[in-house]
C-alpha positions as CSV (number, residue, x, y, z in Angstrom):
1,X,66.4,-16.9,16.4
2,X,63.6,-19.7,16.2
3,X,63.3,-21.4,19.8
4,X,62.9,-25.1,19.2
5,X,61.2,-25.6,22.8
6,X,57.8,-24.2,21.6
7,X,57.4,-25.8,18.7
8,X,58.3,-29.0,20.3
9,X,55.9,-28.8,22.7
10,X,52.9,-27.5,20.4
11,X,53.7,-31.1,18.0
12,X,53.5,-33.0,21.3
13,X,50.4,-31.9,22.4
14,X,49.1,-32.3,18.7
15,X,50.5,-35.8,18.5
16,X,49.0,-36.6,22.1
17,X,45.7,-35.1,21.1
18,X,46.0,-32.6,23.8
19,X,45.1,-29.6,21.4
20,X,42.1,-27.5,22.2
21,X,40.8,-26.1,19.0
22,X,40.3,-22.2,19.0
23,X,36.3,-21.9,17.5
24,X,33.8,-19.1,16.8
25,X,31.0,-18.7,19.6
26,X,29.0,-15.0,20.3
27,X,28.6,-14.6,24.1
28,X,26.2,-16.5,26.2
29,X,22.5,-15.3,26.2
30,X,22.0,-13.3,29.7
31,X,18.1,-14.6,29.9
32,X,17.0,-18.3,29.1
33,X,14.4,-19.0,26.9
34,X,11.0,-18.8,28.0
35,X,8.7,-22.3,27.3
36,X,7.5,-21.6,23.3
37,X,10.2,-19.4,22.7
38,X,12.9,-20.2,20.1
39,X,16.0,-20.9,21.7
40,X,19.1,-19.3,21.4
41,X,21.7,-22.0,20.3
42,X,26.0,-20.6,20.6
43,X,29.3,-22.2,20.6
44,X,29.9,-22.5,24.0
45,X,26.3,-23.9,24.9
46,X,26.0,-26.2,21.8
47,X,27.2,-29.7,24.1
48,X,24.3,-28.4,26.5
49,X,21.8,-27.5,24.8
50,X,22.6,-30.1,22.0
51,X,24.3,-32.9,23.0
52,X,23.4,-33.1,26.0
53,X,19.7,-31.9,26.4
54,X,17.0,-35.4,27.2
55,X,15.0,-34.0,24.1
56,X,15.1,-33.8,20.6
57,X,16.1,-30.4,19.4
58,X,15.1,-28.9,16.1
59,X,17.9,-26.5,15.2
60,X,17.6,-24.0,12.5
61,X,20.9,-22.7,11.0
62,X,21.1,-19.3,9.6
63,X,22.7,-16.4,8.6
64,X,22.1,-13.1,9.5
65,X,22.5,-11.8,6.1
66,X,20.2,-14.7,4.4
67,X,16.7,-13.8,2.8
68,X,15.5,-17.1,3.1
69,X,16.5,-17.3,6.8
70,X,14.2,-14.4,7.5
71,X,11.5,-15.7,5.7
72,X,11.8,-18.8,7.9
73,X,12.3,-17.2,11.3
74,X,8.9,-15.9,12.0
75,X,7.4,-19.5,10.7
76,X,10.4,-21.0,13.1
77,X,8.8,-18.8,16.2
78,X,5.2,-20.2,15.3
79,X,6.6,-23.4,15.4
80,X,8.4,-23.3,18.9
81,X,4.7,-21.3,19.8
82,X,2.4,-24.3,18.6
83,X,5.1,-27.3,20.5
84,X,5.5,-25.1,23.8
85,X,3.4,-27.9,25.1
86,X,5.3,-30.4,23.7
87,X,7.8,-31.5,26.6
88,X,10.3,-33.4,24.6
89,X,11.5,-30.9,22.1
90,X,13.0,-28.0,21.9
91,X,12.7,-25.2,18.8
92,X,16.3,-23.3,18.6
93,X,18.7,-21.8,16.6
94,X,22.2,-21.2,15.5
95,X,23.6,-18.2,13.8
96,X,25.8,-20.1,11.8
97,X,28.4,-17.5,11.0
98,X,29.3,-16.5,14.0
99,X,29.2,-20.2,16.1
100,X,31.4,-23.1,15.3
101,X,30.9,-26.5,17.1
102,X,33.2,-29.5,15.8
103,X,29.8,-31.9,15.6
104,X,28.0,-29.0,13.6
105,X,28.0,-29.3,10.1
106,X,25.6,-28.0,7.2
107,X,25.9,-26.8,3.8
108,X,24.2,-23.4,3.0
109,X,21.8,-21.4,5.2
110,X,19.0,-21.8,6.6
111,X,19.5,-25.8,7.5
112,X,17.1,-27.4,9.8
113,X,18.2,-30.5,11.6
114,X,16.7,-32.7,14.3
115,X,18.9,-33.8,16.7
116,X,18.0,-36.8,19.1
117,X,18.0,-36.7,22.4
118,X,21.8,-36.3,24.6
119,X,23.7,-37.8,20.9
120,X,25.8,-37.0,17.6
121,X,22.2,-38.1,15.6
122,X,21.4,-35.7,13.5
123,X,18.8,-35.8,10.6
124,X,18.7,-33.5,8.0
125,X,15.2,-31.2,7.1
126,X,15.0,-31.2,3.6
127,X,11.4,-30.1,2.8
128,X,9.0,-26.6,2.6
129,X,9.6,-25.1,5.6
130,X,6.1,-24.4,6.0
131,X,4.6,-24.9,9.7
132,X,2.4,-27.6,8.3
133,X,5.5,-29.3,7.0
134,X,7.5,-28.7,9.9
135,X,4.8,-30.0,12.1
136,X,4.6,-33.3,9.5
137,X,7.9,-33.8,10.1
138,X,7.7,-33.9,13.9
């Protein structure tokens, strides 16, 4: 036997926009960042760190599995190295396959986007990922 009481109450909620969605996040990092160190970006800290932060935040998305990712990541830690100084921005990333966030969207890994200060603006990075270009681009 169906019971029509659940389901009922699951298209209300829907209808209402009372749905939570259910989305991907790894666990919280234990330590914060230390200043010039890339920071780690998940799921649940995305509207903090993000959306929220009073700086802009260059986020690197990648993949655990992608070559190009790894060729980027020690470039991505000279990078957050040569801004530590730099009080309004922040160098992180995003493993991209294992955190969701509705706002986060990017086709293929790695993506680099600058996102201003406490909004939803977002600019894609869509040149060498050299330091020099990266640095260009800031």
């Amino acid at each position: 036997d169906i019971a029509l009481e659940p389901i009922t109450n699951y298209v209300n909620k829907f209808q209402a926009g009372a749905l939570v969605p259910i989305l991907k996040s790894e666990p919280i990092p234990d330590t914060a960042s230390a200043v010039g160190e890339v920071v780690k970006v998940v799921g649940q800290t995305f509207d903090q760190l993000i959306l929220q932060s009073d700086k802009w935040v260059l986020l690197q998305i990648s993949a655990p599995w992608c070559g190009h990712c790894k060729l980027l990541d020690p470039i991505w830690e000279e990078l957050a190295k040569s801004r530590e100084d730099d009080p309004r921005l922040t160098v992180a990333t995003i493993d991209g396959t294992a955190n969701e966030h509705l706002a986060l969207k990017f086709v293929g890994f790695p993506s680099i986007q600058l996102w201003a200060p406490g909004t939803h603006d977002v600019t894609a990075y869509k040149s060498h990922r050299t330091l020099k270009d990266l640095n260009a681009f800031l």
